[in-house]
ZADO-1210 file (C-alpha; in nm, 4 decimals, padded with zeros to 6 digits):
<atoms>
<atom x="-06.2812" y="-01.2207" z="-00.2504" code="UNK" pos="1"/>
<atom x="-06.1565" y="-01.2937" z="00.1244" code="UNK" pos="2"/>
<atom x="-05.9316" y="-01.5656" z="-00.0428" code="UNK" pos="3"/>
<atom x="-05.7675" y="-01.2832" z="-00.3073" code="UNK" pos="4"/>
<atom x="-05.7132" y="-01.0424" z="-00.0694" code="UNK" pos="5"/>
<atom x="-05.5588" y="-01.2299" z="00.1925" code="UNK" pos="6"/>
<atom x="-05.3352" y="-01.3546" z="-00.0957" code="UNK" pos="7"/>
<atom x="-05.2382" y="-00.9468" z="-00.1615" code="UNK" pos="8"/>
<atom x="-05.1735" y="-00.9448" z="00.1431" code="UNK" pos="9"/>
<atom x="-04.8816" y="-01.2213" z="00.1579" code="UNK" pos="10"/>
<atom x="-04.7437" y="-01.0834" z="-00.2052" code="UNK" pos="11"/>
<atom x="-04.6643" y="-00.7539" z="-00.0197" code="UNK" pos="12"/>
<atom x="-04.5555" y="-00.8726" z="00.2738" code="UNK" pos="13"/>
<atom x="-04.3499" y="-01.0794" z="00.0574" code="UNK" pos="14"/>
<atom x="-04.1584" y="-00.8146" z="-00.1286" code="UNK" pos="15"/>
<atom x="-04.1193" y="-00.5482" z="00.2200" code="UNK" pos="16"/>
<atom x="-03.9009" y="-00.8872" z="00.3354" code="UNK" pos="17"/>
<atom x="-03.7014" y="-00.8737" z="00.0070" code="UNK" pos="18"/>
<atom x="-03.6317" y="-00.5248" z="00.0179" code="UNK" pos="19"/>
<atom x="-03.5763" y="-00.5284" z="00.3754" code="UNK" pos="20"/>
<atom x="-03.3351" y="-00.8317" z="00.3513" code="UNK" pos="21"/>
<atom x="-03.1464" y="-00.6724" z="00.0463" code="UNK" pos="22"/>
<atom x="-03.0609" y="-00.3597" z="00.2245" code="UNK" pos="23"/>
<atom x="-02.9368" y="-00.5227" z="00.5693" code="UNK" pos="24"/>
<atom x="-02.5466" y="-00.4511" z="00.5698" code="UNK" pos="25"/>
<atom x="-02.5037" y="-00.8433" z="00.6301" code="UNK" pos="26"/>
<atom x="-02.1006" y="-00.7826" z="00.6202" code="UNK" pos="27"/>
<atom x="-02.1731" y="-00.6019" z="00.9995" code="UNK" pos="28"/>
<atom x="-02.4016" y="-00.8721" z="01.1313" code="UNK" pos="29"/>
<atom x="-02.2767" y="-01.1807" z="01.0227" code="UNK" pos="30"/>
<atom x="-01.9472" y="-01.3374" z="01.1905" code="UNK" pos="31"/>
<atom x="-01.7181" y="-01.3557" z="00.9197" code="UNK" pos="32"/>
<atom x="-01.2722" y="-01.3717" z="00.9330" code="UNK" pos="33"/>
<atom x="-01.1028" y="-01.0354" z="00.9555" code="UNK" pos="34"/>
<atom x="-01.1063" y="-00.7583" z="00.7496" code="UNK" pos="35"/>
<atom x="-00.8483" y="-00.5357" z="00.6595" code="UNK" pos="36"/>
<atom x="-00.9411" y="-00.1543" z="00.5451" code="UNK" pos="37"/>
<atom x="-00.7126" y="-00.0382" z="00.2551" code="UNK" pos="38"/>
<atom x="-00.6801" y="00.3401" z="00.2039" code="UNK" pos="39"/>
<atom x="-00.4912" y="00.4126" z="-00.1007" code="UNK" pos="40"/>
<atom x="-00.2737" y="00.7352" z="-00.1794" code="UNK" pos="41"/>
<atom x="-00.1515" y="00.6774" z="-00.5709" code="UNK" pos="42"/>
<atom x="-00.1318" y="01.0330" z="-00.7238" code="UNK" pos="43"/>
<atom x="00.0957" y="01.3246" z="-00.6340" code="UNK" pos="44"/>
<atom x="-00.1544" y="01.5113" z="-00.3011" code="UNK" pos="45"/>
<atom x="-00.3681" y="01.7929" z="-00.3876" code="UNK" pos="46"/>
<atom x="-00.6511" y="01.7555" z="-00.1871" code="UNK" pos="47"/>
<atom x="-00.7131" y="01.5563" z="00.1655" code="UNK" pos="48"/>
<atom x="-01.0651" y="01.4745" z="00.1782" code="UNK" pos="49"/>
<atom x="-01.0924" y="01.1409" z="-00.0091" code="UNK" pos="50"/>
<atom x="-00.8035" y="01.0154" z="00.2200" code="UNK" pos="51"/>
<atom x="-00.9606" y="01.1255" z="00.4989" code="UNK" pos="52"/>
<atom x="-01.3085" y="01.0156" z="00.4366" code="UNK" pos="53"/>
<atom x="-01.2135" y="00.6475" z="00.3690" code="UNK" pos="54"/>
<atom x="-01.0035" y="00.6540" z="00.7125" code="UNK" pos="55"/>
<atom x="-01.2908" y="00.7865" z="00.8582" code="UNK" pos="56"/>
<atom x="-01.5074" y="00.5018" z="00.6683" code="UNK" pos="57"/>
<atom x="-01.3052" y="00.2104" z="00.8190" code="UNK" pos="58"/>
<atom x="-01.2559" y="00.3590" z="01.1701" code="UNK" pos="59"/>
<atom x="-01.6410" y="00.3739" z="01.2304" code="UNK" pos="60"/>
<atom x="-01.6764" y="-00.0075" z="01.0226" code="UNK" pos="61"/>
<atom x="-01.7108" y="-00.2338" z="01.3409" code="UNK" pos="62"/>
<atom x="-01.6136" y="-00.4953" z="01.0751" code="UNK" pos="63"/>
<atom x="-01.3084" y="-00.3407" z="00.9852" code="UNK" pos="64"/>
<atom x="-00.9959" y="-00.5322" z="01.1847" code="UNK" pos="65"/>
<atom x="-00.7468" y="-00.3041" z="01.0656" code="UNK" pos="66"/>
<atom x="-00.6052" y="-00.0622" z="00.8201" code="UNK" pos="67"/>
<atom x="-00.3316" y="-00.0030" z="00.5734" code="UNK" pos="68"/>
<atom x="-00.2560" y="00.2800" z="00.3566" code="UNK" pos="69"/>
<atom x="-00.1060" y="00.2288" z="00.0765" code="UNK" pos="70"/>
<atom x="00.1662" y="00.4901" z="-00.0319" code="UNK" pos="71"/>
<atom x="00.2159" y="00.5348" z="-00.4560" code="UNK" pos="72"/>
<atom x="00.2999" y="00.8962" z="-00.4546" code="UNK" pos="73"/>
<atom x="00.5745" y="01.1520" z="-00.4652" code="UNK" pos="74"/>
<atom x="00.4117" y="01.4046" z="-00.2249" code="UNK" pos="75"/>
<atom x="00.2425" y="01.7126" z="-00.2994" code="UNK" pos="76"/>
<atom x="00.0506" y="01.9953" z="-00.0715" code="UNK" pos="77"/>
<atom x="00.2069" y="02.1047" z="00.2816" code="UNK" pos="78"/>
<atom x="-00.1229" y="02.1321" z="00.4345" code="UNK" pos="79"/>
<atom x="-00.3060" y="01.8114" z="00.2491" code="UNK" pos="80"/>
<atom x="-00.0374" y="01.6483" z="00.3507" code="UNK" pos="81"/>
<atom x="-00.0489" y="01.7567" z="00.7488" code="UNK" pos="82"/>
<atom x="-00.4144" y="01.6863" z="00.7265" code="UNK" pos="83"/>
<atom x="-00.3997" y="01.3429" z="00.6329" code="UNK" pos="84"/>
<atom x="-00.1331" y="01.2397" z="00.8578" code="UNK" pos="85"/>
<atom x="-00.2909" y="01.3975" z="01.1638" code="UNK" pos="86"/>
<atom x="-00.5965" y="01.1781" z="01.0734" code="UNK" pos="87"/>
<atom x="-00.4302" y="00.8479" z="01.0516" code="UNK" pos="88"/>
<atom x="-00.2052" y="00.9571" z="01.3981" code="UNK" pos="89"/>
<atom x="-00.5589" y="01.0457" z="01.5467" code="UNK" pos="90"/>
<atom x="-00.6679" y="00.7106" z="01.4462" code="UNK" pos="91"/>
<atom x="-00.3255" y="00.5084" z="01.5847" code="UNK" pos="92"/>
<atom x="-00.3507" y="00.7155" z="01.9046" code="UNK" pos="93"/>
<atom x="-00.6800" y="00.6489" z="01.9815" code="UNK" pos="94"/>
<atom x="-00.8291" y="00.3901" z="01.7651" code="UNK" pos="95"/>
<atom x="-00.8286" y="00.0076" z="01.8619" code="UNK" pos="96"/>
<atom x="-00.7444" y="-00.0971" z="01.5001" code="UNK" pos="97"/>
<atom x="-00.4355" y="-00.0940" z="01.4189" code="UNK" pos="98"/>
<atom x="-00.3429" y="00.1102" z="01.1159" code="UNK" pos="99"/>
<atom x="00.0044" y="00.0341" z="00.8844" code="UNK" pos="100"/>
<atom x="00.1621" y="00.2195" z="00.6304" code="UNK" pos="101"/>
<atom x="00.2766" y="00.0360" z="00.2856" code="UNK" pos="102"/>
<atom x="00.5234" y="00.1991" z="00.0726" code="UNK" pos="103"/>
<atom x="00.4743" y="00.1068" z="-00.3109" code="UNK" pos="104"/>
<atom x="00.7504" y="00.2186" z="-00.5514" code="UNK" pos="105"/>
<atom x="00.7115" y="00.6433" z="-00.4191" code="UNK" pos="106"/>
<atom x="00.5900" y="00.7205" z="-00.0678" code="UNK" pos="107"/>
<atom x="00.8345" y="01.0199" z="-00.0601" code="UNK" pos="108"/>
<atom x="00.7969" y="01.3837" z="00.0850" code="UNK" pos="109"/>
<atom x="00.4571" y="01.4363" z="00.1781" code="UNK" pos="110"/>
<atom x="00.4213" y="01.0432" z="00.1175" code="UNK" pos="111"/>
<atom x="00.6553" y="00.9798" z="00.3773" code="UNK" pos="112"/>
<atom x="00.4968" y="01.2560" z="00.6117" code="UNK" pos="113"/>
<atom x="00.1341" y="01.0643" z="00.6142" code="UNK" pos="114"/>
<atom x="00.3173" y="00.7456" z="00.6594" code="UNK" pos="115"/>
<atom x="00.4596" y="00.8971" z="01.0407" code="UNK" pos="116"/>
<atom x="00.1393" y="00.8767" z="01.1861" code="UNK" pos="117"/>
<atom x="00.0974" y="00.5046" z="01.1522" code="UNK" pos="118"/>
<atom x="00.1786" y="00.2370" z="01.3847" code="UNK" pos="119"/>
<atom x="00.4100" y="00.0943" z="01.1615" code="UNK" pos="120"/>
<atom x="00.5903" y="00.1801" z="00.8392" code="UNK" pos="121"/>
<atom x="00.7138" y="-00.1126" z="00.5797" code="UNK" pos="122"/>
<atom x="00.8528" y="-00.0275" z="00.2554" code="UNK" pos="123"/>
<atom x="01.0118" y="-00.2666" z="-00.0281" code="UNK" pos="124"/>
<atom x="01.3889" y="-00.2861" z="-00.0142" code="UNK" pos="125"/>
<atom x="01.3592" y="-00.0771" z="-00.3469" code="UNK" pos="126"/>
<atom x="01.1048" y="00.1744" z="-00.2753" code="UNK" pos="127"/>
<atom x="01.2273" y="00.5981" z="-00.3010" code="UNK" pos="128"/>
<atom x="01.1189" y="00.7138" z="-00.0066" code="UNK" pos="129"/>
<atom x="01.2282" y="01.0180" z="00.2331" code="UNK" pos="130"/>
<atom x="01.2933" y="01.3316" z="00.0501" code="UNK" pos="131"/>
<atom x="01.2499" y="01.5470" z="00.3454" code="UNK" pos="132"/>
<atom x="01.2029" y="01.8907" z="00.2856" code="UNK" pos="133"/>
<atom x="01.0510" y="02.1653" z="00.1382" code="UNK" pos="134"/>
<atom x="01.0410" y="02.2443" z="-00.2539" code="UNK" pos="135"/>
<atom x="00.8646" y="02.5769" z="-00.3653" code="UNK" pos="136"/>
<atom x="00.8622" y="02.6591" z="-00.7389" code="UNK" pos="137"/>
<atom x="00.7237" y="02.8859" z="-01.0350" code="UNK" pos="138"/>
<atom x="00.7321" y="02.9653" z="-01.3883" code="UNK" pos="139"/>
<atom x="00.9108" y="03.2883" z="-01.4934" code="UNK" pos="140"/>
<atom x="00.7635" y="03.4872" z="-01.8627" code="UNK" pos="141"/>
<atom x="00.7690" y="03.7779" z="-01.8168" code="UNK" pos="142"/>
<atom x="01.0599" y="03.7870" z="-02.1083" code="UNK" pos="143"/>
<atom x="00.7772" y="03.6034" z="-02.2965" code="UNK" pos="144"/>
<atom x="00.5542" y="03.8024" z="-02.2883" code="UNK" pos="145"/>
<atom x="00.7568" y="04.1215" z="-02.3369" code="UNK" pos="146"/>
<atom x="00.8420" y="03.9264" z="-02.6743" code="UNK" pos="147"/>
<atom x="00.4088" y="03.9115" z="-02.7547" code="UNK" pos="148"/>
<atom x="00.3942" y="04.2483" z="-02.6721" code="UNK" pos="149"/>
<atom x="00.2074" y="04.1573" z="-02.3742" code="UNK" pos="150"/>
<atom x="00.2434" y="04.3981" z="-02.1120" code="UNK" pos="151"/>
<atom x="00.1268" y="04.3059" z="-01.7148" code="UNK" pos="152"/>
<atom x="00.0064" y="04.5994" z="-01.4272" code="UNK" pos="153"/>
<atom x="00.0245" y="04.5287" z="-01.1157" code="UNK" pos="154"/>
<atom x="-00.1377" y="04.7487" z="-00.8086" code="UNK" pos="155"/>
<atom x="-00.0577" y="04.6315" z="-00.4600" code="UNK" pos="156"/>
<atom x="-00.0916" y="04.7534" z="-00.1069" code="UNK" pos="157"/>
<atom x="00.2494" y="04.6666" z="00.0091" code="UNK" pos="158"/>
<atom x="00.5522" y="04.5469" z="-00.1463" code="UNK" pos="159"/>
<atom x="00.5582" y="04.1889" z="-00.1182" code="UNK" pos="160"/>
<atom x="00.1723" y="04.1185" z="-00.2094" code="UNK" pos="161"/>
<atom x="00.2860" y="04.0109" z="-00.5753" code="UNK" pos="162"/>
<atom x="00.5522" y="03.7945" z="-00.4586" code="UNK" pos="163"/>
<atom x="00.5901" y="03.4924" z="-00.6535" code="UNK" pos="164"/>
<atom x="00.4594" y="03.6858" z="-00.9806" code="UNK" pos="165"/>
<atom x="00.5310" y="03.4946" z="-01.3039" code="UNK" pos="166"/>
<atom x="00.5761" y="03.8263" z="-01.5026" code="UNK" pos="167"/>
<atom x="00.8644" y="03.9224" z="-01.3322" code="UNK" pos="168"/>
<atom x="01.1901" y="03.8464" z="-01.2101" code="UNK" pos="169"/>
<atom x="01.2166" y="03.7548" z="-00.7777" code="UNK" pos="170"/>
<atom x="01.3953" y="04.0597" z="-00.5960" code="UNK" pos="171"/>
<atom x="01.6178" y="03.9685" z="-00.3022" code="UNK" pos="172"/>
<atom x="01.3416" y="04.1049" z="-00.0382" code="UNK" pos="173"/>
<atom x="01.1100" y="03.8195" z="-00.1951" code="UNK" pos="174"/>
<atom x="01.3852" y="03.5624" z="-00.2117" code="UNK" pos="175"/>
<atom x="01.4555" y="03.6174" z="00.1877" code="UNK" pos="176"/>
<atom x="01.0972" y="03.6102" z="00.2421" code="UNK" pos="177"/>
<atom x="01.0519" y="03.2596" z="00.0506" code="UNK" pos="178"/>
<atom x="01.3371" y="03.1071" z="00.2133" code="UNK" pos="179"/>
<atom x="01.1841" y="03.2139" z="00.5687" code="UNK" pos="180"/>
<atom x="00.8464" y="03.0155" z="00.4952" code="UNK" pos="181"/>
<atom x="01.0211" y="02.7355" z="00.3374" code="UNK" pos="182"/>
<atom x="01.2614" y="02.7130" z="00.6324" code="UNK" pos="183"/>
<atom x="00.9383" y="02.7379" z="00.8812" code="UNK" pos="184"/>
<atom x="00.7872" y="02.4740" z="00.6693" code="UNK" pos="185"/>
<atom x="01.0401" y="02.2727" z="00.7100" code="UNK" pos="186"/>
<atom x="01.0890" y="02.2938" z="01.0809" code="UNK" pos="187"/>
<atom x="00.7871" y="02.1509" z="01.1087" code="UNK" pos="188"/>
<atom x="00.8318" y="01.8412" z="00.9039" code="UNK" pos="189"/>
<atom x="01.1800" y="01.8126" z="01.0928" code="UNK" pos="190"/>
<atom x="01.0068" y="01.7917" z="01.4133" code="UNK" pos="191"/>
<atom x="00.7408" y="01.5361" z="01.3113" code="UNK" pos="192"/>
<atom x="01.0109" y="01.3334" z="01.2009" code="UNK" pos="193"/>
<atom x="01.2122" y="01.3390" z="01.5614" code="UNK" pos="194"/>
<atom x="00.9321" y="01.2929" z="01.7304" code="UNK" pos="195"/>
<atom x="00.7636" y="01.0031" z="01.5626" code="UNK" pos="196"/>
<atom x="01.0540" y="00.8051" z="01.4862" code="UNK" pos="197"/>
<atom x="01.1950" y="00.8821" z="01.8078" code="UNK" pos="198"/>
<atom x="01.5438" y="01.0201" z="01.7114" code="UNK" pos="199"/>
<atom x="01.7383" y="01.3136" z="01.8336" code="UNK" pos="200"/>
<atom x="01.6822" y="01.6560" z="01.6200" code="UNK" pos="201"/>
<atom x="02.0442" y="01.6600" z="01.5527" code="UNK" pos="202"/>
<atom x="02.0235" y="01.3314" z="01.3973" code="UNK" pos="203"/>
<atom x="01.7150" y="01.4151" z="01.2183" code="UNK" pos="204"/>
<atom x="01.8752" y="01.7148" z="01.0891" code="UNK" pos="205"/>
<atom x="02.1034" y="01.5421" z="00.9181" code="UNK" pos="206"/>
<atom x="01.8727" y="01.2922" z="00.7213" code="UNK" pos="207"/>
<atom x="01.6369" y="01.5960" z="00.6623" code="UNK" pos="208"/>
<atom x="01.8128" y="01.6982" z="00.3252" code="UNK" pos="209"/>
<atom x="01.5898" y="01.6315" z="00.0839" code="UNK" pos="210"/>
<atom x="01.7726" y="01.3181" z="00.0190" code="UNK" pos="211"/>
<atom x="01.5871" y="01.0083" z="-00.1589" code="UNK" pos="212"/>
<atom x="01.6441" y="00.6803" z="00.0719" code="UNK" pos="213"/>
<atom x="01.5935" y="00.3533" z="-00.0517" code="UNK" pos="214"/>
<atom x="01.3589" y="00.1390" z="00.1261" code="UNK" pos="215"/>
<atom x="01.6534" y="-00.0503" z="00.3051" code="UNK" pos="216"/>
<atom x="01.8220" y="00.2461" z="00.3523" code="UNK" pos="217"/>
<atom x="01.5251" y="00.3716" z="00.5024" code="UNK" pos="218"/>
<atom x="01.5327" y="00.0917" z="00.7688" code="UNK" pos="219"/>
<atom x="01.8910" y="00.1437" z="00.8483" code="UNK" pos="220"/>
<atom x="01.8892" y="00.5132" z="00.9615" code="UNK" pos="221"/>
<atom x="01.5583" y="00.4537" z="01.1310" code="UNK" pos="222"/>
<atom x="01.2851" y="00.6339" z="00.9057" code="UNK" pos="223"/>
<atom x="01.0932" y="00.3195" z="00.8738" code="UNK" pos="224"/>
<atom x="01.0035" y="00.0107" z="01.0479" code="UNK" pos="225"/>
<atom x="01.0583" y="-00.2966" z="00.8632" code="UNK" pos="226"/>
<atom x="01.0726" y="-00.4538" z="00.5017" code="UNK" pos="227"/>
<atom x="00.7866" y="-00.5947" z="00.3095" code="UNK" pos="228"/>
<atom x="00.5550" y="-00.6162" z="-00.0236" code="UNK" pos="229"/>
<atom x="00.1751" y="-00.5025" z="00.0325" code="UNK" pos="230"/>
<atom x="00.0881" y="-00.8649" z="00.1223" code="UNK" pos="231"/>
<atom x="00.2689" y="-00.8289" z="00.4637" code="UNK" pos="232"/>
<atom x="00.1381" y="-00.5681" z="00.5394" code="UNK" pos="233"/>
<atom x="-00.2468" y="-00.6906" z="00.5161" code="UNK" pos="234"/>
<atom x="-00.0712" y="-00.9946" z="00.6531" code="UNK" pos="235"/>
<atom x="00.0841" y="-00.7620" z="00.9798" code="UNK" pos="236"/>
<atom x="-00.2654" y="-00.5379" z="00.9884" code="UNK" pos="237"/>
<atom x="-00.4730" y="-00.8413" z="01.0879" code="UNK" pos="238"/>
<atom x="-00.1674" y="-00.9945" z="01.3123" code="UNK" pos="239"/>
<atom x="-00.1787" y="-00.6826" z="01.5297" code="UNK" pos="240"/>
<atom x="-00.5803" y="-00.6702" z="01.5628" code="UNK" pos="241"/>
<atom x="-00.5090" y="-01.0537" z="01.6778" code="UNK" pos="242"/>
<atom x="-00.6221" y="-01.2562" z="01.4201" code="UNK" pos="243"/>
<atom x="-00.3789" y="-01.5683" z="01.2441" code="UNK" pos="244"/>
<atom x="-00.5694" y="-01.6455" z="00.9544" code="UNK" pos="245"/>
<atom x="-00.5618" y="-01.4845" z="00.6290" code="UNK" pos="246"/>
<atom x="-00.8034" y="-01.1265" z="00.5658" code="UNK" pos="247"/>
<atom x="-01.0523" y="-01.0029" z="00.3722" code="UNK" pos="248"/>
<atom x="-00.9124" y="-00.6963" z="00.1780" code="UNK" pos="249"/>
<atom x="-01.1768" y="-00.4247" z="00.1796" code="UNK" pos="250"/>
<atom x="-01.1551" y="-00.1181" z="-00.0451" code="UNK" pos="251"/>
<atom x="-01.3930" y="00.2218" z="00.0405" code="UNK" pos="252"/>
<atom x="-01.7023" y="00.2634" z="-00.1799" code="UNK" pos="253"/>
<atom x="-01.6307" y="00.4065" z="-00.4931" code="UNK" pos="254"/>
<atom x="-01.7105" y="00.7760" z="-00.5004" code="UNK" pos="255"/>
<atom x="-01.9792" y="00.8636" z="-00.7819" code="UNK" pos="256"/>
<atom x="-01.8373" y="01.1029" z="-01.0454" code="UNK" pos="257"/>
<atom x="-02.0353" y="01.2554" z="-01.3314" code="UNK" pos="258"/>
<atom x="-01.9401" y="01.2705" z="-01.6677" code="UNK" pos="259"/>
<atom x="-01.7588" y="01.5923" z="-01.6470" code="UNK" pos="260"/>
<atom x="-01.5935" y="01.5136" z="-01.3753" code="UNK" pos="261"/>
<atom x="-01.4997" y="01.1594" z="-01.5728" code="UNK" pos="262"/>
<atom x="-01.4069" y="01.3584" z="-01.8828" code="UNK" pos="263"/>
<atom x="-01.2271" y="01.6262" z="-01.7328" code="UNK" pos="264"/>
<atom x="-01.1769" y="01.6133" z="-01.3095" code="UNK" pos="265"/>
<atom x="-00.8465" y="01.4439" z="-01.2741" code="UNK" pos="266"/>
<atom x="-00.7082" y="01.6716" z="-01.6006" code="UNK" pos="267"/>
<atom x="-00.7760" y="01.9627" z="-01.4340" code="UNK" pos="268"/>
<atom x="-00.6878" y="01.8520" z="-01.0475" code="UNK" pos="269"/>
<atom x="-00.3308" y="01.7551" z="-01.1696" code="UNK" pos="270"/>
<atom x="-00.3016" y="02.0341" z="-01.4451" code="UNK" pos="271"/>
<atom x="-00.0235" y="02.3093" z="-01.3193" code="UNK" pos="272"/>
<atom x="-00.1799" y="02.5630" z="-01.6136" code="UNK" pos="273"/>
<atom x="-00.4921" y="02.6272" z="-01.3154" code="UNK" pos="274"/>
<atom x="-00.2380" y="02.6926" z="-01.0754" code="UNK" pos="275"/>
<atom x="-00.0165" y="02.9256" z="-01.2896" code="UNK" pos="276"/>
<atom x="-00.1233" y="03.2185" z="-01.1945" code="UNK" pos="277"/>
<atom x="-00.2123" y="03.1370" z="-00.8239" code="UNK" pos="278"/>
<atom x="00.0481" y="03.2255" z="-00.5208" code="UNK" pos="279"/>
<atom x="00.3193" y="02.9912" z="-00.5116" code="UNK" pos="280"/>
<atom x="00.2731" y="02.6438" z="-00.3039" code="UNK" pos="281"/>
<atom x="00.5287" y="02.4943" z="-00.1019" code="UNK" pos="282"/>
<atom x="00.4846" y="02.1133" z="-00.1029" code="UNK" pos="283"/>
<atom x="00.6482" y="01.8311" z="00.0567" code="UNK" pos="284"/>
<atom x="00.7095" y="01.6713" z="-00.2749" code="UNK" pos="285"/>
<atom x="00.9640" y="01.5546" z="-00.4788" code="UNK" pos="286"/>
<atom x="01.0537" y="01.7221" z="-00.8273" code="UNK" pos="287"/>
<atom x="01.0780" y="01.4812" z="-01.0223" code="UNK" pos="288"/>
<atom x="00.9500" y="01.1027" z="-01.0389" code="UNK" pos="289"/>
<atom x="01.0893" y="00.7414" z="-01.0017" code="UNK" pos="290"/>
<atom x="00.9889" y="00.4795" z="-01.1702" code="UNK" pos="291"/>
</atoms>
């Protein structure tokens, strides 16, 4: 009876050392080559939390060498858009790793604005970048609806409350008003730009046009750093955080969606019907899309 349960005994201690071996994060411990961190940013920017989550993710990995964020996307929100660069300038300011900024075929606008904060910014000779500016837009019917028979009431406490209404046509008051907060909006990107690239205002002005740069063009007026695919940049990630031989790529853990978020989540987070009816957004984005 001794005999059986001193065998128990061994069985159980048996498994507690398989569980607790299983769930030892043995990438931390154990010595391994370096590890590079990639954040990507491949849909037009809505919403900054992901980003800023998986920055936050590789920052506090001790494992983590570096970072690069990968740029696939045309822009999108002003403020998602301020958030996430301000998190990976945070992290170049006062982070040890060094963190780089890849340009795919579209890092433009609001793309372009996340990619300031990094150390450095590479970009393929071919890559649509830049587009610096401001673009606010909405859908017009009320003439539509006056056609359905469809009429629209409106009750506000001062005269520019309803700006930006669909149902009717902008008045000058509301077009001044626009143009103010785009122009604000604007300033700001401007200044990021002269500041982080280091290049008079004046100068920055001039490339501030909403113009579309090519990656080498890019390089020559001084909005980015260098040329290169992805691979360098990995490659220049674990070079600055002092390593020579090749990295470990590293994506974040994938987030767990249910199925309605599956079915429907990205449908409705890139739909413009939910937004129809919402205030106008500014975004640092570009109108249309290269491929």
């Amino acid at each position: 009876m001794a005999g059986s349960r001193k065998y128990s005994y061994w069985i159980i201690g048996l498994i507690v050392f398989i569980i607790i071996i299983s769930i030892i994060p043995w990438g931390n411990v154990l010595p391994s080559g370096p590890k590079v961190g990639i954040v990507e940013i491949n849909m037009p920017i809505t919403n900054s939390k992901k980003a800023v989550d998986d920055l936050n993710y590789f920052n506090r990995k001790s494992n983590i060498a570096a970072i690069v964020v990968r740029l696939e996307t045309p822009g999108g929100g002003v403020a998602a858009s301020q958030e996430i660069y301000e998190k990976v300038r945070k992290i170049s300011k006062f982070s040890d790793k060094p963190i780089i900024a890849s340009m795919g075929g579209v890092a433009a606008s609001g793309g372009y604005y996340i990619a300031l904060g990094a150390d450095t910014i590479m970009a393929n000779p071919g890559t649509a970048t830049g587009s610096i500016g401001v673009i606010m837009s909405y859908p017009i019917i009320g003439e539509m609806m006056d056609k359905m028979g469809i009429q629209y009431e409106t009750i506000k406490s001062g005269s520019l409350k309803d700006s930006g209404s669909p149902f009717r046509n902008i008045t000058s008051e509301e077009r001044k008003y626009f143009q103010g907060l785009i122009d604000d909006l604007h300033g700001q990107f401007l200044s990021v730009v002269a500041k982080e690239r280091n290049i008079p205002m004046d100068q920055a002005a001039e490339l501030a046009n909403g113009q579309v740069y090519s990656g080498k063009q890019a390089v020559e007026n001084g909005l980015i750093d260098m040329l290169g695919t992805f691979e360098d940049a990995v490659l220049l990630a674990a070079r600055e955080a002092g390593y020579v031989e090749e990295p470990e790529i590293v994506y974040p853990p994938e987030e767990k969606k249910g199925l309605l978020d599956m079915l429907f989540g990205d449908i409705f987070q890139s739909s413009p019907i939910g937004n129809l009816f919402l205030f106008p957004t500014p975004e640092y984005k570009l109108p249309y899309t290269i491929r």
